[in-house]
N, C-alpha and C positions, 0 to 999 in steps of 0.2 A: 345635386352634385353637379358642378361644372365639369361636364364630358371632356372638353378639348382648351390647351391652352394656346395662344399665339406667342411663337416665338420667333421675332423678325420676320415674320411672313408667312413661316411654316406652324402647322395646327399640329399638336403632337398631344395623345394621350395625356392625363390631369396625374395617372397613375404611374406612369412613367415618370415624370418629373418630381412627382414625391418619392419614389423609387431611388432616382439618383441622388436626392439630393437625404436622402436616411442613408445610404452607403458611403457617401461622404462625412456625414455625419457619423457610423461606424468608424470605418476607419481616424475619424480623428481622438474618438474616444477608447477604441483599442490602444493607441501609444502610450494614454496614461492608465489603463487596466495594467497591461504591460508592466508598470514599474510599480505596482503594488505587490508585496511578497506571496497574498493567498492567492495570486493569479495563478501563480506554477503549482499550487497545489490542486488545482481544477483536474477532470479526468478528460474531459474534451473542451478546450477552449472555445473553440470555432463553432460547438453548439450554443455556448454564452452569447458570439458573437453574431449567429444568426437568428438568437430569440434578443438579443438588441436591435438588429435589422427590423424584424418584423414589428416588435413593437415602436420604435420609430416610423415605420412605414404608414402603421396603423394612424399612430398621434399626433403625424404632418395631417393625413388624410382628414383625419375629422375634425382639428382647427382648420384647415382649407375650407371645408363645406360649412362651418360655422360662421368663421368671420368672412372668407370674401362671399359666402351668397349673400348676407347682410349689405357688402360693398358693394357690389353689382346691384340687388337688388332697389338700392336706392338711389 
């Protein structure tokens, strides 16, 4: 796994930038959950929406360690 990434010159956790960028990806696909009608029949939304986080989180993380140790590696 790639420990740290370089981001203009700062080193910043590998899991943190999968982090943000699964939250933004949340939130883009909350707006069209949103306009599905079984949405509002859900009992807790925002448990939907933090086991979409995680599993996004999870499914950056392991194509990350997949394809770029391959990239780097070589």
């Amino acid at each position: 796994m790639i420990e740290e990434i370089n981001v203009l010159g700062v080193y910043m956790p590998a899991a943190l930038a999968w982090g943000v960028l699964a939250a933004v990806l949340v939130y883009i696909v909350r707006g069209l959950l949103q306009r599905l009608p079984g949405y509002r029949l859900l009992w807790h939304p925002s448990l939907l929406e933090l086991a979409l986080f995680i599993l996004l989180w999870w499914g950056l993380s392991a194509l990350a360690d997949s394809f770029l140790y391959r990239w780097v590696a070589s």
